[in-house]
N, C-alpha and C positions, 0 to 999 in steps of 0.2 A: 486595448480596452482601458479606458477609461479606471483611475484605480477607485473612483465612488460610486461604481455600478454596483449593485449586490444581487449577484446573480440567484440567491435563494428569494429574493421579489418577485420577478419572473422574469426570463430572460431576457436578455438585453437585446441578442443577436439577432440580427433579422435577416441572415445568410441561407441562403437558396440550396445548401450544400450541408454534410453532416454537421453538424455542431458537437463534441464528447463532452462541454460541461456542462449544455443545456440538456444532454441525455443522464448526465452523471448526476445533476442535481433533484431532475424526474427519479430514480429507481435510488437515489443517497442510500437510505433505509435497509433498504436490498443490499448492496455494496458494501455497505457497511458491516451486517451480519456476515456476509461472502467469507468478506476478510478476516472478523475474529474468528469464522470458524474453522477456515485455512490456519491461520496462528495455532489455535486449540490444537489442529492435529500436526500442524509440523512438529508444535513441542511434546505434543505426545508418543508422533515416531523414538525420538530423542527418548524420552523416558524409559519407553517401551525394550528398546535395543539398545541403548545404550551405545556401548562402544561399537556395536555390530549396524547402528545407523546408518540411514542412505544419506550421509550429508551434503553431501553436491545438492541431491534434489531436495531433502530441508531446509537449506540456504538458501536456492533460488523459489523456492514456493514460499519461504517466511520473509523475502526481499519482495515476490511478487505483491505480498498481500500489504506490505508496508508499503510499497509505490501507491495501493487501490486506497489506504487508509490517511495515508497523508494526502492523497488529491483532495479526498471527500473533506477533509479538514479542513484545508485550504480552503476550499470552497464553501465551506460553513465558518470560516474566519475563528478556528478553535485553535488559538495560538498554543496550548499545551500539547494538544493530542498532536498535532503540527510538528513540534518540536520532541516528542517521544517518534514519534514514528519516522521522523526526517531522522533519528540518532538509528532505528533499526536498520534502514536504508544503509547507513553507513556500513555497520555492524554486518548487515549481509554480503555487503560488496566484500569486506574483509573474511567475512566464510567461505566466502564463493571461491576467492583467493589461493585461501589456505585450503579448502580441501580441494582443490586443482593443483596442487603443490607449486603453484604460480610464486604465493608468497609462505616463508616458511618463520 
């Protein structure tokens, strides 16, 4: 694709076949919310239980919702929220890690 398309114009694609950023650009708003309110409660587990946390599954549900908040980012060209949520991505792969005792 073209890097001066801008997919929130209206889609570019004209494929016969699924498309996920002309579905992801439609329902953004939606997506959007999804994910800070996955965040909201992964970190509320955390709060809540503290040390007695499910962290494997708050890591992969707070990595989930940073992959769905950096796409939308992306795609609305928000170079910050972009770069906070590509650093969480990080952050979860290393939680995900550690509490698999992969990395210690």
């Amino acid at each position: 694709m073209p890097a001066d398309v801008d997919l929130l114009a209206s889609p570019a694609h004209s494929y016969k076949h699924f498309d996920m950023n002309t579905f992801i650009v439609r329902h953004l708003k939606t997506i959007e919310m999804i994910g800070v309110l996955m965040r909201i409660f992964s970190f509320s587990l955390v709060s809540w239980f503290g040390p007695k946390s499910p962290f494997m599954f708050v890591w992969i549900f707070n990595t989930t919702d940073a992959v769905m908040l950096t796409w939308c980012s992306t795609l609305k060209r928000d170079t910050a929220y972009l770069v906070l949520n590509a650093f969480w991505i990080l952050v979860g792969i290393v939680g995900i890690l550690r509490a698999g005792n992969i990395l210690h």
